[in-house]
C-alpha positions in Angstrom: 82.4 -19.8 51.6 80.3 -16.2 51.9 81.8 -14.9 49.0 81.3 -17.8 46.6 77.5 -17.7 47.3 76.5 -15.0 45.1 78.7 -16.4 42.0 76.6 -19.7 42.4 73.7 -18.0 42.4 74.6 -15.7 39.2 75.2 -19.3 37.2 71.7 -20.8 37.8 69.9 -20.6 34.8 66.2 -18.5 35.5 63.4 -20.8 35.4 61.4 -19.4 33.0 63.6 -19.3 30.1 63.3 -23.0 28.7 59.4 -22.6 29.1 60.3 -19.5 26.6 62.2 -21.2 24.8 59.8 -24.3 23.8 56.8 -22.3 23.2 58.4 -20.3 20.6 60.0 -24.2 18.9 56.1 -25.1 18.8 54.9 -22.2 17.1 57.6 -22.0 14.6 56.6 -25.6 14.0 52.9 -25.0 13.8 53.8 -22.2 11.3 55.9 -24.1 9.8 53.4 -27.7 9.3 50.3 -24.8 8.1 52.3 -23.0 5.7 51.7 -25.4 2.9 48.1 -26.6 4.4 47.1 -22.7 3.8 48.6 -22.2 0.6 47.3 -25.2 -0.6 44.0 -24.4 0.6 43.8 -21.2 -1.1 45.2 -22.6 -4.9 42.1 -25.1 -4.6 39.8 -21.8 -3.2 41.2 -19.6 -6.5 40.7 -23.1 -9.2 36.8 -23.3 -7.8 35.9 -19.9 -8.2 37.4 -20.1 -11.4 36.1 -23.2 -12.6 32.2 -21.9 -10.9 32.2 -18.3 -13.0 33.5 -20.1 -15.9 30.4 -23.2 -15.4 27.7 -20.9 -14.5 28.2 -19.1 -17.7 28.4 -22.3 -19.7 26.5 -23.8 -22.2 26.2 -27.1 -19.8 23.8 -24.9 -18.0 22.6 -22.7 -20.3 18.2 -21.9 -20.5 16.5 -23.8 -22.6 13.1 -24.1 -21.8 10.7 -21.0 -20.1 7.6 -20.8 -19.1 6.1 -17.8 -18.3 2.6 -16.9 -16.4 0.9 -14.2 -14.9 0.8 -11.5 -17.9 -2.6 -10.5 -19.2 -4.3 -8.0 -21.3 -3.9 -7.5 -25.1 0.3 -7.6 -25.6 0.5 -10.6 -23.2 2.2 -12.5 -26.2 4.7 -9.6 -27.2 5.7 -8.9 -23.3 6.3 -12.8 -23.2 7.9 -13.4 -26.7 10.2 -10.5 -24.8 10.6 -12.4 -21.4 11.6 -15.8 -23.6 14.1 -14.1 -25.8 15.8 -12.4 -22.7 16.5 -15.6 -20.4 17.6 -18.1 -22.6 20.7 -15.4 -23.5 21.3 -16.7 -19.0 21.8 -19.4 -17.3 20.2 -21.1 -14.9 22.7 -20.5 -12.4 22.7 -16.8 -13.1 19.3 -15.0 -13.9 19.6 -11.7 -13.9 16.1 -10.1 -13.1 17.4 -6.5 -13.7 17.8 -7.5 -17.3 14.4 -9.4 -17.8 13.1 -6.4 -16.2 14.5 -4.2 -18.6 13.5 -6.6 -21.3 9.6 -5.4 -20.4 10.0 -1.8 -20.4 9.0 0.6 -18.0 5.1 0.6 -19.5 4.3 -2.8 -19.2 2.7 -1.9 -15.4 5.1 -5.3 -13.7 5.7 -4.6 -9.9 8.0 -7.8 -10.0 9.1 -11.4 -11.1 9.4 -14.6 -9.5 12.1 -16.8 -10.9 12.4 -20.5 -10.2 15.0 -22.7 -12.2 14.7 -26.3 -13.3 18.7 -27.0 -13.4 20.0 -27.7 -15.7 18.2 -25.8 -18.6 14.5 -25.1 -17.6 13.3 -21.8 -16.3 9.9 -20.4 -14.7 9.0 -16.8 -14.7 6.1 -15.8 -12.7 5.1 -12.1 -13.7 3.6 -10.0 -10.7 1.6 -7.0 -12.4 0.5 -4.1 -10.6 -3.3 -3.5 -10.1 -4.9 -0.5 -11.0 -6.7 1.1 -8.5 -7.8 4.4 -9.6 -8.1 6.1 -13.2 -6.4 9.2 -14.0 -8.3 11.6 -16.2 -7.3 14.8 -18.6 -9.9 16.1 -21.0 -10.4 13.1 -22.8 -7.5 11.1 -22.0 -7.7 8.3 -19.2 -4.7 6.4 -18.0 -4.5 3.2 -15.0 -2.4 4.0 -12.3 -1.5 1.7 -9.6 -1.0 2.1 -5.4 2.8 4.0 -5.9 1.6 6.3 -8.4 2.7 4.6 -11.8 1.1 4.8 -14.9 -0.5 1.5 -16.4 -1.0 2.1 -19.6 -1.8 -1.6 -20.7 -4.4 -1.6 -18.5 -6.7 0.3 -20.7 -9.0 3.2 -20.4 -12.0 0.9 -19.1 -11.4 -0.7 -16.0 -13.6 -0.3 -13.0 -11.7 2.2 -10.8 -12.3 5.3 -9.7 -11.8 8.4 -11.5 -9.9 11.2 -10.2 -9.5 14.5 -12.9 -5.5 16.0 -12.9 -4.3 18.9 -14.7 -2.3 17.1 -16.1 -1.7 13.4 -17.2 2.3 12.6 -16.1 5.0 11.1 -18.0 5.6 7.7 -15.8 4.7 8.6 -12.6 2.4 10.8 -10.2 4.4 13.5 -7.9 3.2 14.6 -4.6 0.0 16.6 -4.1 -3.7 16.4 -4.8 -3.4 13.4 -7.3 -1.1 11.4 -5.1 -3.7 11.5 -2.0 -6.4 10.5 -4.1 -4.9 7.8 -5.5 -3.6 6.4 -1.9 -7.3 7.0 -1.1 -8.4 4.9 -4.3 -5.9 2.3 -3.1 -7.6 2.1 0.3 -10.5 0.9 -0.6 -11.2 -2.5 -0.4 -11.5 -4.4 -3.3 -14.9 -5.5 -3.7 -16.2 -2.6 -3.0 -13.8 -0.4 -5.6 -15.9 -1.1 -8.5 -18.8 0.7 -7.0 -17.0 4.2 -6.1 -17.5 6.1 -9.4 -14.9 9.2 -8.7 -12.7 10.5 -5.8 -12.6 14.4 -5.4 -10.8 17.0 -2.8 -13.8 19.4 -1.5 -12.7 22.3 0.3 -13.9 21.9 3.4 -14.3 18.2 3.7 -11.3 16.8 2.4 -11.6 13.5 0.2 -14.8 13.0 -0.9 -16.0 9.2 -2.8 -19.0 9.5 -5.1 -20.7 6.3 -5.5 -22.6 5.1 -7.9 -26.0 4.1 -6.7 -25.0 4.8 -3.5 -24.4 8.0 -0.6 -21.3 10.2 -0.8 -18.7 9.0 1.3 -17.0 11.6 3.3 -13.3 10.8 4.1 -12.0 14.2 5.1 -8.0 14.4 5.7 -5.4 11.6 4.0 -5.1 9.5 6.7 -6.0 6.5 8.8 -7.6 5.6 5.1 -8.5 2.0 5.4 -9.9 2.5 8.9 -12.3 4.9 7.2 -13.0 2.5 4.3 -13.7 0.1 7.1 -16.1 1.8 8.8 -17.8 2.9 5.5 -18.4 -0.4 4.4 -19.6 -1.0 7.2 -22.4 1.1 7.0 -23.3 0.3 3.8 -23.8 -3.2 4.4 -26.4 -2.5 7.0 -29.6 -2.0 5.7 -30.8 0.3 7.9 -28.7 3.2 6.3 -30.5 2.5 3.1 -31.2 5.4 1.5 -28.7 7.9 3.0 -27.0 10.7 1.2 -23.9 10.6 3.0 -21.8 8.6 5.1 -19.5 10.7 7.2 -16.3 8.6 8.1 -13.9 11.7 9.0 -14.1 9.7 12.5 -13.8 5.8 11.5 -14.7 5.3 15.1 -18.0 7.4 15.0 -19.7 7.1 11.5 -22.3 9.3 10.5 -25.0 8.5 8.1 -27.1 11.5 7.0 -30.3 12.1 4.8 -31.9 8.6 5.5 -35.6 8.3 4.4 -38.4 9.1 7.7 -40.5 6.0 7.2 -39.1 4.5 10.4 -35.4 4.3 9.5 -32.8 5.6 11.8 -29.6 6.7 11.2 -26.5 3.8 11.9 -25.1 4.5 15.2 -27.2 6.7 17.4 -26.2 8.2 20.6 -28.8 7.2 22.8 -29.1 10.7 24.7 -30.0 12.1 21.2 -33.8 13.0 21.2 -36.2 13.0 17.8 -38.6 15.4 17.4 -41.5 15.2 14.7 -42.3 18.0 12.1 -45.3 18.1 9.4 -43.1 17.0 6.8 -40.4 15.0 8.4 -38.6 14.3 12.1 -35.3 15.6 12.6 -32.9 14.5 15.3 -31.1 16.7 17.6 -28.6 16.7 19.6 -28.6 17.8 23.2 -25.7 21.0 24.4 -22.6 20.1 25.1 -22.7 17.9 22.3 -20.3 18.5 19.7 -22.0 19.5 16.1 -21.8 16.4 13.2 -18.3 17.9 11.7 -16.4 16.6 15.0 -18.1 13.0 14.1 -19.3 13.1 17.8 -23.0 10.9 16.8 -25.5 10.4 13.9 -28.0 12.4 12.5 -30.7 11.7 10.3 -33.3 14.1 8.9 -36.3 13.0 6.1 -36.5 15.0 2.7 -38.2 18.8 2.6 -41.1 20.1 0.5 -40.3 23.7 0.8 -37.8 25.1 -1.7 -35.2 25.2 1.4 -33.7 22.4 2.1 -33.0 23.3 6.0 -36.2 23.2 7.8 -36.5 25.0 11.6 -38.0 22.9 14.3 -38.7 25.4 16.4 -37.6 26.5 19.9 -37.3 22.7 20.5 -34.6 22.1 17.8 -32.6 26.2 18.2 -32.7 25.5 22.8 -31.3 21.6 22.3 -28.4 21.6 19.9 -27.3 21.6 16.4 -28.9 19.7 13.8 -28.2 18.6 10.0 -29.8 18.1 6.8 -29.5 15.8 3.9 -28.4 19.4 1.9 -25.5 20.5 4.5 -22.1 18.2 5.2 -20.7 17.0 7.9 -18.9 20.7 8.6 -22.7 22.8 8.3 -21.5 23.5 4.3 -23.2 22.6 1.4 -22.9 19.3 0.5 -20.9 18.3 -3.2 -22.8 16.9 -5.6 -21.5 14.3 -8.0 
């Protein structure tokens, strides 16, 4: 009986090998039930992608009617007779805005489009055109140019921008340098008050410098934090007390300076109060006490009336030489001379 035990034991079948067994039946026959479901799935995938390339490009869907808005200035018609002719050789279901790009040419100063289709044959193209914000002048020759540096020639010679002199006028586009900050300064500005800046100059010095018409120089000094400064400007000028003044100083948007307002009881925007005024026989000038730092570092506001000597700096006196530094209408922001438009 002791010996038979282990050849029972050998014949007993091991308990997980049916368990094998049946999983490997079902997942032949899920295999086998999917096999067709996928083939068939992908013959009907294959027959609509073919039949959708072959309908887009059909004549069931092919442009017939466009509108197109937003173009202005004298070859509106030609850019749009261009625009027509281009989308209805498409479809509605397949504009390609490369190609009515292309259609306008690189000169007709259009940032973008805006398509929207009518299906099944109408079309509406809404053309987004650059603005102008500075003009780019060579001798005698004047060209548009936008925020990114591109040339707008259908803008025209005449639009109210300001100008900024180059070397040279570009092909297309501006590179980087003197040009390119001046026009990102020219884009800063805001919009209302654009019209008013007559010309945008580099003054060594004092960095940008706007020359307004009927209205102070505006000194911007390094290419940045641009609309801040532009900010702060207009803020000044829209309050009346710095009426009259021959500069605004905006180097430090938070600290503007307004300099060379008149002495019949105006003050100069933004005061320190610890600043003292001191009178003169021809004027008052306002000084500021030591330890102060001098008008360049933007650190106050100084305003000083107009001299009747040939000088244009005028001593006060111990008072003024024992208190701090002072400036005139004639000296910047940096104790240079001032630029003139």
């Amino acid at each position: 009986m002791r010996s038979a035990a282990p050849v029972v034991l050998k014949r007993l079948p091991q308990a997980g090998v049916p368990l094998r067994a049946g999983v490997s039946w079902l997942v032949r026959r899920a295999i086998g039930l999917r096999r067709p479901i996928l083939v068939v799935a992908l013959v009907a995938t294959a027959l609509l992608a073919a039949y959708y390339l072959w309908f887009r490009d059909s004549s069931f869907v092919r442009v017939e009617r466009v509108t197109v808005s937003g173009l202005t200035g004298g070859d509106a018609a030609r850019l749009r007779a261009r625009l027509v002719s281009a989308a209805k050789g498409m479809t509605t279901l397949h504009v390609q805005t490369d190609e009515l790009m292309r259609a306008l040419g690189p000169s007709a100063g259009v940032r973008g489009l805006r398509i929207e289709t009518d299906f099944p044959h109408g079309l509406r193209i809404t053309v987004l055109e650059s603005v102008p914000v500075a003009v780019l002048v060579h001798g005698g020759d004047r060209v548009a140019v936008d925020a990114s540096g591109n040339l707008l020639p259908r803008a025209g010679a005449d639009v109210k921008a300001p100008a900024i002199g180059v070397g040279a006028l570009p092909a297309r586009r501006l590179g980087q340098g003197r040009a390119e900050r001046l026009v990102a300064c020219a884009a800063a500005i805001p919009a209302p008050l654009r019209a008013r800046v007559l010309r945008l100059r580099e003054v060594h010095g004092k960095g940008l410098v706007a020359y307004m018409r009927h209205g102070p120089l505006i000194i911007l000094g390094a290419a940045v934090f641009l609309r801040e400064k532009w900010a702060a400007a207009a803020a000044v000028l829209a309050d009346r007390s710095s009426g009259g003044a021959a500069y605004v100083d905006v180097r430090i948007p938070e600290r503007p300076v307004a300099g060379g307002l008149p002495t019949s009881g105006a003050t100069a925007p933004y005061q320190r109060p610890a600043q003292t005024t001191t009178a003169t026989g021809t004027g008052s000038t306002t000084s500021v006490p030591q330890g102060t730092p001098a008008t360049s570092a933007g650190q106050g506001a100084t305003s000083q009336g107009p001299s009747s000597a040939p000088s244009q700096q005028q001593q006060t006196g111990p008072s003024a030489s024992t208190q701090g530094a002072q400036t005139t209408p004639s000296t910047g922001a940096n104790g240079g001379a001032a630029p003139h438009p």
